[in-house]
N, C-alpha and C positions, 0 to 999 in steps of 0.2 A: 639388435642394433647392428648396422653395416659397419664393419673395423676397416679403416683405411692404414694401410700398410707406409713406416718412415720409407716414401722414395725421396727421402735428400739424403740419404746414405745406403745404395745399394750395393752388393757385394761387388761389384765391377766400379764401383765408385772413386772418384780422387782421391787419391791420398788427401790424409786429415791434415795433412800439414798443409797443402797446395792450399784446399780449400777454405781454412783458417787463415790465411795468406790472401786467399782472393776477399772472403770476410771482412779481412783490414783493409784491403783495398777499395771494395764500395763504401765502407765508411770513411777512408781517407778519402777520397773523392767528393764526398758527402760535405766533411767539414770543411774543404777547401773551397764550395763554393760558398759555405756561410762563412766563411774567412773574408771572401773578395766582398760579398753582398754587403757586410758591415764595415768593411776601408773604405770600398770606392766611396761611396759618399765624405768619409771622413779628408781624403786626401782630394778632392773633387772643388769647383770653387763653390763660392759662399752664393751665386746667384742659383747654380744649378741644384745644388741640396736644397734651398729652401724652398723646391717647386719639388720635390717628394713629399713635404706635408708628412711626415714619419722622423720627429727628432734622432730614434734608435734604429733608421731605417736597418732591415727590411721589417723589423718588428714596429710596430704602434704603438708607440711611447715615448719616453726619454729616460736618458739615461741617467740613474741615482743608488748608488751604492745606499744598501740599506737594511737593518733586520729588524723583524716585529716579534711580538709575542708567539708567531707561527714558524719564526725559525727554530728551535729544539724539536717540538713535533713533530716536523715535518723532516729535520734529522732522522730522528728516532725511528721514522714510519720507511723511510728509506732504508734503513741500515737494517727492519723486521724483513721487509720484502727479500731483499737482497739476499741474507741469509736463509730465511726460511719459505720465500715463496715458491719456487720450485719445487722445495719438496712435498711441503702442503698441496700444492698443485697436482700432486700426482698420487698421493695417500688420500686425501679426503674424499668422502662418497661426493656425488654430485652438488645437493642441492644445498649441503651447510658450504661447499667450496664456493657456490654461486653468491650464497650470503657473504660470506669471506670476501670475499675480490668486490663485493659494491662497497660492503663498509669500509674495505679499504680504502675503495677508490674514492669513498666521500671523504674520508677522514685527509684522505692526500690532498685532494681540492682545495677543502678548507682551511687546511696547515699552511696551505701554499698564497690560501687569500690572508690570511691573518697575519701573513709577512705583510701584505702594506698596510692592514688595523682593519679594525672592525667598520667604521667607515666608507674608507679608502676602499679598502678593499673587497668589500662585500655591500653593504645596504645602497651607497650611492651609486654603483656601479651606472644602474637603468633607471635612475632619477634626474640623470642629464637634460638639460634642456633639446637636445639631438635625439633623445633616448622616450621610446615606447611612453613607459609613465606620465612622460610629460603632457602626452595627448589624452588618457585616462579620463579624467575627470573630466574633458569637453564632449565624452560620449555619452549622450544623455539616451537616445534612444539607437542602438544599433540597426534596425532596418535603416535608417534613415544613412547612418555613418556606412554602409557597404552601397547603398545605391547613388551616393555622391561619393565614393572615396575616389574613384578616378579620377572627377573634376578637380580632387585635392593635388596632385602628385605634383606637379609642375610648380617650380619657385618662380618666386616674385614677383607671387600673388597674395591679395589680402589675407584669405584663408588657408595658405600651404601647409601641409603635412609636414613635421618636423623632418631631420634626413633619413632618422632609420625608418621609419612609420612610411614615408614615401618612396621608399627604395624596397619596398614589400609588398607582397595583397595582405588584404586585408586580414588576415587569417593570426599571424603574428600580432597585431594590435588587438583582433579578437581575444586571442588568450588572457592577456594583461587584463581586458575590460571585466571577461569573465569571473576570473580570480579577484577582481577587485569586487564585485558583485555578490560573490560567495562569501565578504566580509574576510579576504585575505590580499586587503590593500595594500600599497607602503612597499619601501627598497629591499628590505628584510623579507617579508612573504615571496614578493616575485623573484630575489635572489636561490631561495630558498626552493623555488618550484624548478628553476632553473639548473640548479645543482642535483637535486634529486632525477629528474627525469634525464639530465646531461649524463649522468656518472650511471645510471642506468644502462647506457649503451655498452658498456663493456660485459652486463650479463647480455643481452640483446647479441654480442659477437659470438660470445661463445655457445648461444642457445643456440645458433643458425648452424655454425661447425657443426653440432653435434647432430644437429637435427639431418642433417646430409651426411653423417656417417664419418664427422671428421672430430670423436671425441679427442684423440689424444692430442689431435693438432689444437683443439679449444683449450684443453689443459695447460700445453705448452706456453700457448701465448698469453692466457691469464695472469699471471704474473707481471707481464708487461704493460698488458691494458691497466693494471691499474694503479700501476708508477708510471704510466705514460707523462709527458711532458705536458702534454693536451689537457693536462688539469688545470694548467696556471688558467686557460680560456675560458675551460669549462667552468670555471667558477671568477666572477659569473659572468656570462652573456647569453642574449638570446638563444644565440644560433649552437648555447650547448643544448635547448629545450629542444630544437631543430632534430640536431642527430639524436636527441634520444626520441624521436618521434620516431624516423625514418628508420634506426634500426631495428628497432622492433618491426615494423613493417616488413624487413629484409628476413627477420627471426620467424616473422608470423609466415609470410611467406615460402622459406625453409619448412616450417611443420607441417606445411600443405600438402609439401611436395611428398609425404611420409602415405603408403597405402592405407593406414586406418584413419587420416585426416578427415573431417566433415568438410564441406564447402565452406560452411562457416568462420574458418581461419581464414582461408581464401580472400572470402568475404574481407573481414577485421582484416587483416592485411593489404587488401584491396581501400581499402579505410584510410588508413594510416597513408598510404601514398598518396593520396589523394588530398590528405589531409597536410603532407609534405610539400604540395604545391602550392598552396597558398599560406606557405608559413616563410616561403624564397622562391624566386621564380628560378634561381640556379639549381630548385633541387627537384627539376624536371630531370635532371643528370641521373638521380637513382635510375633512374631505368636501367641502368648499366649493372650494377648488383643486383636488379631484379634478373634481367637476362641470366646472370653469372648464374644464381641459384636454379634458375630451371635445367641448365646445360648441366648443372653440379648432380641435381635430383634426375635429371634423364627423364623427365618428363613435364608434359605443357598443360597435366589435367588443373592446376590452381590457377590458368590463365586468366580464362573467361570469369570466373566468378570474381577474381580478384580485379579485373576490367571494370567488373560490374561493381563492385566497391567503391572505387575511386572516380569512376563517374558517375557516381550518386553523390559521392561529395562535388563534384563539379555543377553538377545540376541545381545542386542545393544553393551553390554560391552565385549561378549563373540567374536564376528564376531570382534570387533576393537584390537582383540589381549590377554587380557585379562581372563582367567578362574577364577574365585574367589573361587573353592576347592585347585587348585596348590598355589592361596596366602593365602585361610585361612594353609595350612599343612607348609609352607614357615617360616608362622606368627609362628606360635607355637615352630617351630624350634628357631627364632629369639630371642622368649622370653627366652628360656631357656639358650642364648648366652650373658644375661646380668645379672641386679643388681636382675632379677626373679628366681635365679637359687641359688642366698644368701637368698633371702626374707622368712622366717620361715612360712609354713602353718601353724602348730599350734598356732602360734598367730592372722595370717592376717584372717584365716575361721572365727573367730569369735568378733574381731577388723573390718574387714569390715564390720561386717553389725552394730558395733560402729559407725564405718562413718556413716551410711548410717541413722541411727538415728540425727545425728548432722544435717544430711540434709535436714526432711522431719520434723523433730521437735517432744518434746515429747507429743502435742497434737494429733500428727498422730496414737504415741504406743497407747495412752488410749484410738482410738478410735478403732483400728485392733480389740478390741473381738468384740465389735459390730457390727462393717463389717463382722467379718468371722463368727457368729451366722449359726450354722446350720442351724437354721429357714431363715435366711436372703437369706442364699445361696439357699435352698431349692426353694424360692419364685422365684427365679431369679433375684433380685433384679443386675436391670443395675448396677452400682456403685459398691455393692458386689461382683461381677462378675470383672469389673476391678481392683478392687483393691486384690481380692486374685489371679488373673493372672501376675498382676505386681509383688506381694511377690512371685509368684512359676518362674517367671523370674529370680530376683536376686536370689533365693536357688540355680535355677542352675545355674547362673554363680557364684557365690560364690564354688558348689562344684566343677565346672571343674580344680581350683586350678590357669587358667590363670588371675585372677582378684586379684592376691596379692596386695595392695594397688591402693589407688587410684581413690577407687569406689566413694568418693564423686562424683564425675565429670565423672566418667565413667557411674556409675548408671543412669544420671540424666534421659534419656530417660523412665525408670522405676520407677524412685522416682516420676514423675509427676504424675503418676495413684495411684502413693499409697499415696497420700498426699488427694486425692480423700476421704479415710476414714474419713475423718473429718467431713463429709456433717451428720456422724452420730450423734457426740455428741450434746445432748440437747439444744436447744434455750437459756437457761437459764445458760448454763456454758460456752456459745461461746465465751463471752471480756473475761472471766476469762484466758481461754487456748491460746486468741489469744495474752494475754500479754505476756503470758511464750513463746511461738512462738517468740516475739518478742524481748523479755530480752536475750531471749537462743540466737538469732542471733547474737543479738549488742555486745555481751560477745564473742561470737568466731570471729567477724569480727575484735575485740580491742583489742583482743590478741594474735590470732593467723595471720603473715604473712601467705599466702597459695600462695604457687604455682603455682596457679593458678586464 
């Protein structure tokens, strides 16, 4: 295996203090603008808030002080990591640490859903009348529901696509139908598949670090990945099923690039993205973690087969009736036929990427200058390489202007490579950052109802 050498501390390096200093400073920064993202509204008048459609602007919800049967737990589970995850992280053989950090991170998810009840906060999630489920039972024969789903997208029409169903290809309602089909119907199973394949992605990051030569950096940031913030989302919503699709795809991809890989990962890899474009039409954006990882492996031999992969899922969807340029042009139309047509760019361009801190935590801001270090970048550092292709994903979906609220849980396919920066901050400030991780969660999960 290729050993990637700590270049965020070379012997010619900043003083520890400077740099622990600069540390606070992107995280002061960081909180200052979820500081401003959640007053302006609040000191703002009552015509112009109420056209954010976001009670807890910039998060998706409302605000209610509250604790469930998952507040001790999800104490408890915070205060293990905190103290023992680093060092587990760096003792344990691979593959029981890889088991370690998923059950963690389901065990976190779930502590974090069971603050607002079993209900609340898990089985009804996607039994919304807005929500996937809802469409379920009207799919009787699936060729029939992808060769008419375009004619569905547009509202206020007889037969329109609920909002998340029509704000998707087909591919996302696919799933639901699927799983309903295999006798694992109901808010409970799809919450349930949701969670698992969501909290997945955090073995999926570190499988792709390593598989590029970046184990210790995967070590490092395991710990974080799986007291990320991103669990309040990930449990549940679709779009935690989303990233855990796409990074394994970024993972499969990574193995590719390794000289005894078969094309067949390629392949599977080439799957999975292809497979990710019709589960969001915003996560044509991977390409940019795909990019990363070839520049990371030094080579483009997993291009073509993995090409070849994702346009067999293309073909597949295209021949069953389906274009996905006529639904993403459809989609866009759609957005702009709702509450996306009040929603204020000038607040949400720079409020969502407030969410988007809420999600990935302020140890992730303190750690982006050290990931984005031109030296780091220079080096190729694997990890550096994902984590500034994840931040150049969200800028653009941030500037396309369709991502007005919401990006907690819209992002999360993205937020999981940028939570990756973490792997840089020092040995010595890891429990320090993983409390605040952990404090910042328990705080937004006890006060904010979300949405989602």
């Amino acid at each position: 295996m290729l050993a990637v050498h700590d270049v965020s501390e070379p012997a010619t390096a900043t003083p520890p203090r400077v740099r622990l200093r600069g540390d606070l400073i992107g995280a002061g920064i960081a909180a200052a603008l979820v500081l401003a993202a959640f007053v302006v509204p609040r000191i703002a008048s009552e015509q112009w808030r109420s056209k954010l459609y976001a009670g807890a602007a910039p998060i998706f919800g409302v605000f209610l002080r509250h604790v469930g049967w998952g507040t001790i737990p999800a104490i408890v589970l915070a205060t293990l990591v905190v103290l023992q995850g680093p060092t587990l992280a760096r003792r344990l053989s691979w593959r029981p640490l890889l088991a370690a950090s998923w059950g963690g991170a389901l065990a976190w998810a779930f502590a974090l859903a069971m603050i607002d009840g079993w209900r609340r906060g898990f089985t009804d999630r996607l039994t919304d009348s807005n929500e996937y489920l809802h469409e379920v039972g009207g799919v009787t024969d699936i060729g029939a529901m992808l060769r008419g789903f375009a004619d569905r997208i547009l509202d206020f029409e007889p037969d329109s696509w609920t909002t998340h169903v029509s704000g998707h290809p087909p591919g996302a309602l696919l799933f639901f139908v699927l799983l309903d089909r295999a006798g694992l119907g109901g808010g409970a199973w799809a919450g349930t598949a949701c969670l698992l394949i969501g909290t997945s992605a955090v073995v999926a990051v570190a499988v792709a670090l390593r598989a590029l030569g970046a184990e210790d950096r995967a070590r490092a940031a395991l710990p974080f990945l799986t007291l990320a913030p991103a669990a309040i989302w990930i449990a549940v919503s679709a779009d935690a099923m989303f990233a855990g699709v796409t990074a394994w795809a970024v993972a499969l991809l990574a193995l590719a690039t390794k000289p005894a890989a078969t094309r067949l990962v390629a392949v599977a890899a080439g799957v999975l993205f292809g497979i990710g474009l019709y589960l969001s039409y915003g996560l044509v954006l991977m390409a940019l973690p795909a990019v990363a990882v070839l520049l990371a492996g030094r080579t483009a031999r997993p291009l073509l087969p993995a090409l070849a992969g994702a346009l067999a899922v293309v073909a597949a969807f295209t021949l069953s009736g389906f274009w996905w340029l006529d639904g993403y042009h459809l989609v866009v139309q759609r957005y702009y036929q709702g509450i996306a047509s009040e929603r204020t760019y000038a607040y949400w361009w720079w409020a969502n990427l407030a969410a988007t801190v809420c999600v990935v935590g302020l140890a992730t801001a303190a750690a982006l200058p050290r990931a984005l270090a031109p030296r780091v970048l220079h080096a190729l550092d694997p990890t550096a390489l994902l984590v500034a292709a994840a931040l150049c994903a969200i800028l653009a979906a941030d500037l396309s202007g369709l991502s007005k609220a919401e990006t907690e849980r819209i992002w999360l396919p993205f937020d999981m490579w940028l939570l990756a920066a973490t792997a840089f901050l020092p040995r010595s400030s890891a429990r320090g950052w993983l409390a605040v991780q952990g404090i910042g969660t328990l705080v937004l999960a006890h006060s904010i109802l979300t949405n989602w």
